[in-house]
C-alpha positions as CSV (number, residue, x, y, z in Angstrom):
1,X,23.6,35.1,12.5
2,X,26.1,32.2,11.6
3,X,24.2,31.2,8.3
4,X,24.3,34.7,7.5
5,X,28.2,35.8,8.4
6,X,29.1,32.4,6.5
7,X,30.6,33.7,3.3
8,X,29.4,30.4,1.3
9,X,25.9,30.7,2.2
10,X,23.2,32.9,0.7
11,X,20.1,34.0,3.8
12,X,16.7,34.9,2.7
13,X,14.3,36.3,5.7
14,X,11.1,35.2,5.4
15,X,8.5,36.4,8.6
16,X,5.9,33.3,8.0
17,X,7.7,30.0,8.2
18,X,4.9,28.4,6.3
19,X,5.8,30.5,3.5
20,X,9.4,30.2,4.3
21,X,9.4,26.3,3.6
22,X,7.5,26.9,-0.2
23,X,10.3,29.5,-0.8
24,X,12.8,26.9,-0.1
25,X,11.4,24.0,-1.8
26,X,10.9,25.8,-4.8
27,X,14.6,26.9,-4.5
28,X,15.4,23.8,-4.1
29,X,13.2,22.6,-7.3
30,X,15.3,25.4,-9.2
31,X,19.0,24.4,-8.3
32,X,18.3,21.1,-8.1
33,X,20.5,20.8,-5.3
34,X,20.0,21.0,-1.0
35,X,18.2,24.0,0.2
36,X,18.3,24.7,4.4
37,X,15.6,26.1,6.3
38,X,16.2,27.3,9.7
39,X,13.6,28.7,12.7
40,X,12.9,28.4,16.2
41,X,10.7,26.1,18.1
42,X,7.9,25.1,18.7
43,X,4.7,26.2,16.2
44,X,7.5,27.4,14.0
45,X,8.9,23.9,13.2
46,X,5.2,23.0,12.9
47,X,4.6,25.3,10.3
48,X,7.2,23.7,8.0
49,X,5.4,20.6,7.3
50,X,3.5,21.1,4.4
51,X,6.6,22.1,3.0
52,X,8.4,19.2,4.4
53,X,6.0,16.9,3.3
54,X,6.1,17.9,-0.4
55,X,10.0,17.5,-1.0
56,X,9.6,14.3,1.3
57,X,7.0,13.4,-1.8
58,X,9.0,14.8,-4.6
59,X,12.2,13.4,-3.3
60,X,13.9,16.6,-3.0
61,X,17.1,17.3,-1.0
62,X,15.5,19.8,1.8
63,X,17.4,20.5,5.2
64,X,15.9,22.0,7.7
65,X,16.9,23.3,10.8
66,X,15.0,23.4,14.2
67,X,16.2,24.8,17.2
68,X,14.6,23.5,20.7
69,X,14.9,23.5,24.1
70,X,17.4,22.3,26.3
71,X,16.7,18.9,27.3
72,X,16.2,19.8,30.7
73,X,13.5,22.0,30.1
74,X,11.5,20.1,27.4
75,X,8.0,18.9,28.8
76,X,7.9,22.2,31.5
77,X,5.2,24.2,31.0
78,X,6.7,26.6,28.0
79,X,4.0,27.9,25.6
80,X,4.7,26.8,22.2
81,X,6.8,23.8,23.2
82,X,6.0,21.1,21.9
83,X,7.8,17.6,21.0
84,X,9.9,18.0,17.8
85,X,11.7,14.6,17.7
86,X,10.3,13.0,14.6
87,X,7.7,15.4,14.3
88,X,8.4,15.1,10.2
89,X,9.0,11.2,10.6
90,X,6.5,10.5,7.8
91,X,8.3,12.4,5.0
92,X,12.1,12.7,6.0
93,X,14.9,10.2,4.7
94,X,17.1,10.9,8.1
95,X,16.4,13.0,11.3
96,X,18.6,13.5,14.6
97,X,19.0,15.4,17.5
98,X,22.6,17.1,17.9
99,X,23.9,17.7,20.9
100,X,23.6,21.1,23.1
101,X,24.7,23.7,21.2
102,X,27.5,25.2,24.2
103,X,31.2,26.4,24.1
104,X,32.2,22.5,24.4
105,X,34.1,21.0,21.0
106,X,33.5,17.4,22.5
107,X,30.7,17.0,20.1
108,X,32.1,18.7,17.0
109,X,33.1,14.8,15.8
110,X,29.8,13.8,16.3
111,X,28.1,16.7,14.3
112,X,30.3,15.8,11.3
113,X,29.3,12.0,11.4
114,X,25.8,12.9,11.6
115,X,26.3,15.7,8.9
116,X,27.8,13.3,6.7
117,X,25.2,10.7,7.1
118,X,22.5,12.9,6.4
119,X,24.7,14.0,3.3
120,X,24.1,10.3,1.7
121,X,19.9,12.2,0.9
122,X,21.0,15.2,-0.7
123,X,21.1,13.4,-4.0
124,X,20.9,10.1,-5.8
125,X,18.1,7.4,-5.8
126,X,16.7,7.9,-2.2
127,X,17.4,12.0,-2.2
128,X,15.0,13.7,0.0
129,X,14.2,15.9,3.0
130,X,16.5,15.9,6.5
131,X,15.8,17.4,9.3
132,X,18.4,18.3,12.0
133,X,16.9,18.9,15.8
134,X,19.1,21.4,17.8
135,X,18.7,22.1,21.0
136,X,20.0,25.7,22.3
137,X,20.6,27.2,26.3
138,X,20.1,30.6,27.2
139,X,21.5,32.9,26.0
140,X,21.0,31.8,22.0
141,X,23.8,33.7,20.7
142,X,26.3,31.7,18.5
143,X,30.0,32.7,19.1
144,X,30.3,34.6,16.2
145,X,34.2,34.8,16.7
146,X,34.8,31.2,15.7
147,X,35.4,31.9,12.1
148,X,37.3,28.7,11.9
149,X,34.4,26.8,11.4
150,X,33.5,28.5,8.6
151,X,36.4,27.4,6.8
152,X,36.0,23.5,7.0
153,X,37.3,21.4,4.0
154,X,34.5,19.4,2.3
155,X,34.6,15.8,3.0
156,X,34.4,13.8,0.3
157,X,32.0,11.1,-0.2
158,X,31.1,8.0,-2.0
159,X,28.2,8.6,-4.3
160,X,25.1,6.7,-4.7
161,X,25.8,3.7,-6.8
162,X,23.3,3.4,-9.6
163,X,23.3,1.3,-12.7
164,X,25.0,2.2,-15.5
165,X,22.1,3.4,-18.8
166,X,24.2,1.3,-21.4
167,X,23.7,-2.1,-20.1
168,X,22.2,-4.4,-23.0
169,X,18.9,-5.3,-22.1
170,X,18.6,-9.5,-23.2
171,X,16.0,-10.6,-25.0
172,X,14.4,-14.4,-25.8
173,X,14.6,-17.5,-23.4
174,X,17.7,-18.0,-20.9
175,X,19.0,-19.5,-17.7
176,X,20.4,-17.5,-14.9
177,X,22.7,-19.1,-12.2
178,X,23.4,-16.7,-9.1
179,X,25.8,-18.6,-6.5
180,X,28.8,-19.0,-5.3
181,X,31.7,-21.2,-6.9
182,X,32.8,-23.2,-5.0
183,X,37.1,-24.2,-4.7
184,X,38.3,-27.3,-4.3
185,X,40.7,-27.9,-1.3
């Protein structure tokens, strides 16, 4: 309900998360920029791997989204639960788990830095798939009168640093020195 009352973000439905996380990659092959993905536990976040696993593979910039249980009720007898901590480790470039999602704003700090440090895979030379973990209490209903986080400035970062194409390549015999000079005192 928050991606979808966010005025910058564009929702698509999709019933069969499978097919959801195709739909996305190829989105994501078309815009060439970061695509999100977002379903509920369990077999659901299971179902996004093969999906995962291809823009891990084709280095593209793929965010998904998994909600969980609380951590007090992970490992007690829930159908469908199962462990979703690195359960993409093989084909992500960064995954975390945020904090409870509750009506605290203690954590809304550490959301950012992990936000921004995911950010540093949505392009350049090691662009590829992250995957947020986020577990949710009873009831799972975001507080969809906090419109003011809707309205966040974008933080600004420092892009990958990649070599310059017009660098002379040298050709023929040479010597290279790579040290330090040293001062006299």
């Amino acid at each position: 309900m928050a991606a979808e009352l966010h005025e910058g973000i564009k929702t698509y439905i999709h019933p069969d998360e499978r097919g959801a996380g195709y739909f996305a990659v190829g989105l994501t092959k078309k815009r060439r920029q970061p695509v999100g993905i977002l379903c509920t536990s369990g077999t659901a976040a299971a179902n996004y791997t093969p999906a995962v696993s291809e823009a891990g593979l084709s280095h593209l910039p793929l965010i998904v989204l998994t909600s969980d249980r609380p951590h007090e009720l992970k490992n007690v007898g829930a159908p469908q639960a199962i462990e979703q901590n690195n359960m993409y480790s093989n084909f992500v470039r960064y995954q975390t788990e945020l904090p409870i999602a509750d009506t605290h704003d203690s954590a809304e700090s550490l959301i950012n830095d992990k936000v921004l440090q995911a950010s540093q895979y949505f392009n350049g030379i090691n662009m590829g798939p992250v995957h947020f973990n986020i577990p949710v209490r009873e009831p799972i209903m975001p507080n969809i009168e906090r419109l003011d986080l809707f309205k966040r400035k974008q933080k600004k970062r420092i892009p990958a640093m990649t070599l310059p194409g017009n660098i002379e390549k040298l050709t023929g015999t040479g010597l290279v020195i790579i040290g330090v000079k040293q001062q006299k005192i």
